[in-house]
N, C-alpha and C positions, 0 to 999 in steps of 0.2 A: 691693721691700718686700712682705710678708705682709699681709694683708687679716686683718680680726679673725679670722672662721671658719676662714682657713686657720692663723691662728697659733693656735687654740683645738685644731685638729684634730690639730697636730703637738706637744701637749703631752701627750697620751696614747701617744706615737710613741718608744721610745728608742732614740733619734736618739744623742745625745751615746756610749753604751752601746754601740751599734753600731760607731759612727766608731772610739772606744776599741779595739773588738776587731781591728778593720781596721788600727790601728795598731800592735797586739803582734804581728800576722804581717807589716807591713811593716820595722819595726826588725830584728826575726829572719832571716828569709828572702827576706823578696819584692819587692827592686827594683821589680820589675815593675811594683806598685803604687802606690810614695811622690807619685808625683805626683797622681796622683788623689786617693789620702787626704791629702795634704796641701793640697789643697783642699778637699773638703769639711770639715775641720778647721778650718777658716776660716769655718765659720757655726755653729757649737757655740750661739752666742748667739743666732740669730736664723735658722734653717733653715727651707727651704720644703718644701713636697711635691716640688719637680725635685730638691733633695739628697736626698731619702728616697727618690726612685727612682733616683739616682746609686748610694747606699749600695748598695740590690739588687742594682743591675747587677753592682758589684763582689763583691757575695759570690757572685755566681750567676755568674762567671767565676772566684774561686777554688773553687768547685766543681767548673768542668769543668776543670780544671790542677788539682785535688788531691794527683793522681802528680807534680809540678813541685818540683823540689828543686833548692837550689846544691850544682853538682859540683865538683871540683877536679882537675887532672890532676899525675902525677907528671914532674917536671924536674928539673932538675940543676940550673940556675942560678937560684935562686928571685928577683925583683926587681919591687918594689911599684910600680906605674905608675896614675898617677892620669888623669881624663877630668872636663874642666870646662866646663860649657855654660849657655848665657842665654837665655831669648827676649828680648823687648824690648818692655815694656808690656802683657804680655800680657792683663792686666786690666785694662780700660779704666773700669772704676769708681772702680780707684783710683792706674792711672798707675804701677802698680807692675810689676817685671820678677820673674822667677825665676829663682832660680840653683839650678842641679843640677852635682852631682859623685858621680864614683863612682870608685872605687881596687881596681884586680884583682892580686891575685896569685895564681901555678899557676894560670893558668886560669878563675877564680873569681871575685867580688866579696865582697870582705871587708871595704867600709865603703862606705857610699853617704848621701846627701842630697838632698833637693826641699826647698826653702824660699825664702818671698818675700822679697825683698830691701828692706832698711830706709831705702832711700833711694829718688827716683825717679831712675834713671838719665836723663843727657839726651840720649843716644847708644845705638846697638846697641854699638859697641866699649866706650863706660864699664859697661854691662850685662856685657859679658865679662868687664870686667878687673876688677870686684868679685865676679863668678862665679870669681875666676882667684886673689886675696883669698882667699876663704871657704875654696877649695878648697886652697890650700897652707896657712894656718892649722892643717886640720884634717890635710893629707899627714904635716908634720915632727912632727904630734903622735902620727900613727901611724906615722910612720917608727922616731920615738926606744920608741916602746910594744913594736914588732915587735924591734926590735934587742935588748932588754932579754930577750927570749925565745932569739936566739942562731940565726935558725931562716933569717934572708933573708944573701946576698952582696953583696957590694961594697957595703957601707952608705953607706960613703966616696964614694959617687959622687952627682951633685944627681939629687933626687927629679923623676922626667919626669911632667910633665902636659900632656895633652894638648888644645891649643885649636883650635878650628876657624874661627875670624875673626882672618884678616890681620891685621887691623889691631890688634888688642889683642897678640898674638903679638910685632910688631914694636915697640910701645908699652913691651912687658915688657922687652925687651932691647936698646933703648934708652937710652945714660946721659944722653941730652939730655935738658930742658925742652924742653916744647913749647907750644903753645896749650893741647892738650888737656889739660896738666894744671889749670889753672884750672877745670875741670868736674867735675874728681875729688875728694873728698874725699882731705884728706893722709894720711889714716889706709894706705890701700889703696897708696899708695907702695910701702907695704914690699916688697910684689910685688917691683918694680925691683930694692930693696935684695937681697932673697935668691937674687934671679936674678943678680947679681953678683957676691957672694958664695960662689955654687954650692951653696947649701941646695937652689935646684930650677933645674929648667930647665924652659920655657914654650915647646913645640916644637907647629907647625902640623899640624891633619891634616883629611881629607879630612871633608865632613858626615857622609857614606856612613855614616864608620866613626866615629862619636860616640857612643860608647856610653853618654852622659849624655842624649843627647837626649831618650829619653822621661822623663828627671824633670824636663823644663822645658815640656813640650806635649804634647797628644791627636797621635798620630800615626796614621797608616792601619793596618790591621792585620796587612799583610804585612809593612812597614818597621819594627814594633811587635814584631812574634813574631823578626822577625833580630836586631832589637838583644837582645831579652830571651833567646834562645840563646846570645848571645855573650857576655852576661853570664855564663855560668855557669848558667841558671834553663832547665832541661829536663827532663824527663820521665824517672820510673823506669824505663820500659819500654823506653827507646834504649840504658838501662845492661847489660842483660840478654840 
């Protein structure tokens, strides 16, 4: 909570104006970033002085990656492949987890998300497996968008997303009841259903290689600059 002076101090501050601009290059371009601004997004109403020195931080590292652009390489068999990840509570104010996804194709990222999830999971696996929810909702909707274009192959085949806990992975492609489904919301079932179906398929992969990872957590900044490489998000100068 803000103390009078400081919440008097941050009304001269545009705060809200700031975050705004941080979010037209995050939608646009910059993975990189959606998690962090979509945290401090999350205090639009009531920001302190640490968000206003968060905002800087962030503008004054999109300034030193200004030459950072998403690349795309040429292929032959073009196929949209999605990446879906959770932490689990990671905001202990309010008990809430976050779920990120992000969907590459050629090489690229061509649809990504960071956003807190509307329920409290009660589980690290129920945190995936409404990260795993969100992330096919939005897959077949760019699946059907991209096809409509004429431009990816084998459309006919289920949309692959990739999850990194066991446990949600085996949960997806499972036709059994379990215990765990009483902790889930029924809505998020539907996972199961399209996974049986073959709308998608909910295949295991290594954390290593989770390229959703930084929209769900602060990571180190060697493990931070790999994943945002392999995103697609590199510098003009390696182009050249």
């Amino acid at each position: 909570l803000n103390n009078d002076l400081e919440r008097n101090e941050m009304q001269k501050i545009p705060y809200a104006s700031a975050v705004g601009s941080l979010m037209y290059a995050q939608v646009c371009t910059r993975p990189d970033i959606a998690f962090i601004v979509g945290v401090l997004g999350r205090y639009l109403s009531n920001p302190g002085m640490q968000h206003w020195k968060a905002v800087k931080r962030v503008m004054r590292y999109l300034k030193r990656t200004k030459e950072y652009m998403l690349t795309y390489q040429k292929s032959d068999s073009l196929e949209i492949v999605g990446y879906s990840d959770s932490d689990f509570s990671g905001y202990q104010d309010i008990k809430r987890s976050t779920s990120g996804y992000i969907f590459m194709l050629a090489g690229g990222a061509i649809s990504w998300k960071s956003v807190k999830q509307t329920i409290i999971a009660s589980s690290t696996m129920a945190a995936e497996f409404i990260a795993c929810f969100e992330a096919s909702n939005h897959g077949i909707w760019l699946r059907n968008f991209i096809t409509n274009l004429r431009v990816v192959n084998d459309i006919e085949r289920p949309l692959k997303i990739y999850c990194d806990n066991n446990s949600a992975v085996l949960y997806s492609n499972n036709n059994r009841s379990t215990t765990k489904s009483k902790f889930i919301d029924i809505k998020f079932l539907v996972v199961k259903e399209r996974v049986q179906n073959k709308q998608i398929s909910i295949e295991h992969i290594g954390t290593n290689f989770m390229l959703a990872d930084p929209l769900t957590k602060g990571l180190v900044p060697k493990v931070f600059h790999e994943h945002t490489a392999h995103m697609g998000v590199i510098p003009y100068s390696t182009l050249v």
